[in-house]
N, C-alpha and C positions, 0 to 999 in steps of 0.2 A: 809587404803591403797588407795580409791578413790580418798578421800582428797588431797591426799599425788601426787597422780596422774594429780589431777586438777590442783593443785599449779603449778606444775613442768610445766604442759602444759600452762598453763596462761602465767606463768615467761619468758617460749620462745618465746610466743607469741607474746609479750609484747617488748621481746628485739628485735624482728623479725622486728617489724612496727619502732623503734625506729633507728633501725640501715638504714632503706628505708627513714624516715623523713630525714636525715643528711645528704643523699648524694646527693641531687640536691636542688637548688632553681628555678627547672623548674618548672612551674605549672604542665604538664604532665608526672615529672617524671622524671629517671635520662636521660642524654642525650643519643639519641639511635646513636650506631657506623653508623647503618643502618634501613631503614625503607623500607617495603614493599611495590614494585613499582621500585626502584630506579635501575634505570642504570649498569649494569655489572662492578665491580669495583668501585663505589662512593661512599666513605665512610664518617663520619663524625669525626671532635676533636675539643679538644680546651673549651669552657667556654659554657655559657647559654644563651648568645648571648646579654647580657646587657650591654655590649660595646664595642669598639673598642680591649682593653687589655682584656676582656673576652669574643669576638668573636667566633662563630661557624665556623671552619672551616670546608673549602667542599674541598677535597682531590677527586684525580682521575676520576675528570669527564672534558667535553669539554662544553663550552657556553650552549650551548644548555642545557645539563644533569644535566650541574650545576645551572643553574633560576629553572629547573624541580626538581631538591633535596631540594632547598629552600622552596621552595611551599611542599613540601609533607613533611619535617620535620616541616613547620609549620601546617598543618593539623595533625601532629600526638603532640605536643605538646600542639597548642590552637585550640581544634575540635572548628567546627563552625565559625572560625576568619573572617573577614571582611576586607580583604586589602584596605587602604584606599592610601598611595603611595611608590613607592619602587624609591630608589638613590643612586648615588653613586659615594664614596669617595673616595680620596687620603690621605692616612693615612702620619703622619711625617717619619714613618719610609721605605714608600714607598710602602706598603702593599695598596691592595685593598678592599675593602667593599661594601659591599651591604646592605643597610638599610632599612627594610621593617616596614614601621608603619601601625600598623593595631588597629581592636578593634576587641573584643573579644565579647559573646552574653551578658555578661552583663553590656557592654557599655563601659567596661573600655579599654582603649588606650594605646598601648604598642609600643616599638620596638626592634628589633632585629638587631643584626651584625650580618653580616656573610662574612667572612675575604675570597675573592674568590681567594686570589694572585695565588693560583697553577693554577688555568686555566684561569683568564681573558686574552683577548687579545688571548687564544690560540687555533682554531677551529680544 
């Protein structure tokens, strides 16, 4: 019956971590709607931020709250990051972005979109 017990518990276990592996290719995990810190109403959607068409959107914030969402959605995805330069684009479809290159502590160099169209331009 232990056996019988340990199996069953391993087997969940097991489908438990496999079902968390497949649902993001964040380093940190799956994308968070919200992270701790952020702005009354700034939420996040949208992709993992590895390009333009899978963009992190930043929903419900003003200029200000939204560069401050940016920055703490990347402290909770790549702890320790190193911003090395942030820019930004005019996408073809008219969308706006904000692209942050940074490195991470173990040297390796990334960047991120994050599609601002709901608030740029709007204070």
């Amino acid at each position: 019956m232990r056996k019988l017990l340990l199996t069953a518990f391993l087997l969940a276990a097991l489908a438990s971590l496999a079902g968390c592996a497949s649902q993001s290719s964040v380093p940190g995990g799956p994308l968070p709607a919200t992270v701790p810190g952020l702005a009354e109403g700034v939420h996040f959607a949208g992709g993992d931020g590895s390009s333009q068409e899978h963009a992190v959107i930043v929903l419900g914030a003003t200029e200000p709250t939204g560069v401050e969402a940016e920055y703490l959605w990347l402290r909770v995805q790549y702890p320790g990051y190193k911003l090395i330069r942030q820019g930004l684009i005019q996408g073809k479809d008219g969308k706006s972005f904000d692209i942050l290159e940074f490195s991470t502590p173990d040297g390796a160099k990334h960047s991120v979109y994050f599609d601002i169209t709901d608030y740029f331009g709007k204070m």
